[in-house]
C-alpha positions as CSV (number, residue, x, y, z in Angstrom):
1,X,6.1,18.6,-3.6
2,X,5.1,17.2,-6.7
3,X,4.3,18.6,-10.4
4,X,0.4,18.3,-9.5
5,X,-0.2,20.7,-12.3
6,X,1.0,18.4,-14.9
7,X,-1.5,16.1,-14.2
8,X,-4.2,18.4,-14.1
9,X,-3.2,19.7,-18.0
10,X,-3.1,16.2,-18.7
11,X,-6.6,15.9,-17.7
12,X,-8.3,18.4,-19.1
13,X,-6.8,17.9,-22.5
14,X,-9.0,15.3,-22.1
15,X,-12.5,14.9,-24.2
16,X,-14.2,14.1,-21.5
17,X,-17.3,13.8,-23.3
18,X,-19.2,11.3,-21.2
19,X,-22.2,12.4,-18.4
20,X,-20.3,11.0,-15.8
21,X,-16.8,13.2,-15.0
22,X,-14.5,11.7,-12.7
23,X,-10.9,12.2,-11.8
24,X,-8.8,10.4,-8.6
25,X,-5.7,12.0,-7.3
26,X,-3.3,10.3,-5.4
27,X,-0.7,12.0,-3.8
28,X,1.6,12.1,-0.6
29,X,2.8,15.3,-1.0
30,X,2.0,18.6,-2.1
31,X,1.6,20.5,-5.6
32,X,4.8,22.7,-5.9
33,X,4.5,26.4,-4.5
34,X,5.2,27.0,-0.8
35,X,1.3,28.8,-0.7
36,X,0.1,24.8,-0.6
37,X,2.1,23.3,2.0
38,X,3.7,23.8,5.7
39,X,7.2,25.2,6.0
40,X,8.6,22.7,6.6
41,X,8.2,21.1,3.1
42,X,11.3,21.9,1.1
43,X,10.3,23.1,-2.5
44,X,12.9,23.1,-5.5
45,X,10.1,25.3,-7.0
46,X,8.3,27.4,-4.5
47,X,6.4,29.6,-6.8
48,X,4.9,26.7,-8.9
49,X,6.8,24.9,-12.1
50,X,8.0,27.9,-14.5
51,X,6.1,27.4,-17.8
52,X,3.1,25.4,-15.8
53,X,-0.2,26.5,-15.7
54,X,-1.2,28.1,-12.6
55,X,-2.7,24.9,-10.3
56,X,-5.7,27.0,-9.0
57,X,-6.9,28.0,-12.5
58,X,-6.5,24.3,-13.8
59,X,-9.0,22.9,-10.2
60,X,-11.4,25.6,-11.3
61,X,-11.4,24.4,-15.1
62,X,-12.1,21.1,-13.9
63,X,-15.3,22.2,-11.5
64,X,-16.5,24.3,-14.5
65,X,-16.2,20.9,-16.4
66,X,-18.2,19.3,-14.2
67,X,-15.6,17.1,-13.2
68,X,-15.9,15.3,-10.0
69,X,-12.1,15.5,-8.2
70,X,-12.2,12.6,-5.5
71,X,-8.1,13.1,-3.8
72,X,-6.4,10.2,-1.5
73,X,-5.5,11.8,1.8
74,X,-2.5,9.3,2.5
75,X,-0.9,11.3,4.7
76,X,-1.2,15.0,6.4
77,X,1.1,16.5,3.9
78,X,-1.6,17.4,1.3
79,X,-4.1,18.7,4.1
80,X,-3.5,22.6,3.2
81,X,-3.6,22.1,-0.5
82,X,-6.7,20.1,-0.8
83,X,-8.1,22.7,1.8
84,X,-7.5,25.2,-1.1
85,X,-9.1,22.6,-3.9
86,X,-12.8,22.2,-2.3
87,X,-13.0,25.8,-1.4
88,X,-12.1,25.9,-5.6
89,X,-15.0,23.6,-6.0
90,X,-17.1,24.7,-3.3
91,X,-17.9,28.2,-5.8
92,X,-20.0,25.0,-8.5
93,X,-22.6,23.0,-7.5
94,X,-22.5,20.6,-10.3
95,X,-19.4,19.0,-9.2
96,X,-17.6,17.3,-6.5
97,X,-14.5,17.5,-4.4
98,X,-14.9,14.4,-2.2
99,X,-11.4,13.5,0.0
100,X,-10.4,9.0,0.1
101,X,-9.1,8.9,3.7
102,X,-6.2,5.6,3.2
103,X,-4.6,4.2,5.8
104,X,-1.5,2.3,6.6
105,X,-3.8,-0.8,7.2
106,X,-6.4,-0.3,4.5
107,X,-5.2,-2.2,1.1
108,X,-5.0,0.2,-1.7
109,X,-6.4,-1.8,-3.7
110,X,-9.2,-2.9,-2.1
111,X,-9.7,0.8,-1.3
112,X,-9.5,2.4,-5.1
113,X,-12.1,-0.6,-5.8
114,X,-14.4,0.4,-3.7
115,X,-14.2,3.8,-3.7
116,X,-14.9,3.5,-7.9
117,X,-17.8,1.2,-7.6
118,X,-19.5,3.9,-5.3
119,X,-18.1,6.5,-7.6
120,X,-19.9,4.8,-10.4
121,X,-23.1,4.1,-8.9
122,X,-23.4,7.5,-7.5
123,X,-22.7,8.7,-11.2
124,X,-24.3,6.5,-13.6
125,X,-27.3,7.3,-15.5
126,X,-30.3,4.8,-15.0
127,X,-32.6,4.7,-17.9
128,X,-36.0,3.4,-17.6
């Protein structure tokens, strides 16, 4: 598991001031806590990282920022947890929770590339 939660503080210290709000994850594993991953995914901290924001409370600060959350699904590991992040975002309709399937053939970079330049089309604001 990793210290997903982290991140998320990170983030939303953030001014994030512009119309379009988007953050990527990428991760091959888990956030910590055993409630976001299968048993058999060992966990040094299996009730999240003591003094760490609780990770559900920082995904819904991000929908209610109208942040956009697009996540990498590298691998089947993270399946359960970003289960639990779109039903998070799923309660806002402003925002999205949109999964980047990768795989073992796909170039990463070519990938993140694309996946930003739809991003920012989809997100940009045309003025006429």
């Amino acid at each position: 598991p990793e210290d997903i939660s982290w991140a998320m503080e990170l983030a939303l210290k953030k001014s994030w001031k512009n119309n379009a709000r988007i953050a990527i994850l990428f991760a091959d594993a888990p956030c910590h806590g055993i409630k976001y991953h299968d048993e058999e995914v060992s966990d040094d901290y299996p009730n999240g990282v003591e003094g760490r924001r609780d990770i559900e409370e920082l995904i819904e600060e991000l929908a209610k920022k109208n942040i956009s959350l697009y996540c990498t699904e590298i691998n089947q590991d993270t399946k359960i947890m970003y289960q639990i992040f779109k039903d998070i975002y799923n309660k806002y309709n402003e925002c999205e929770f949109n999964l980047i399937p990768l795989i073992k053939e796909t170039n990463i970079t070519n990938c993140i590339g694309d996946t930003c330049s739809k991003i920012y089309l989809k997100h940009r604001l045309v003025k006429i």
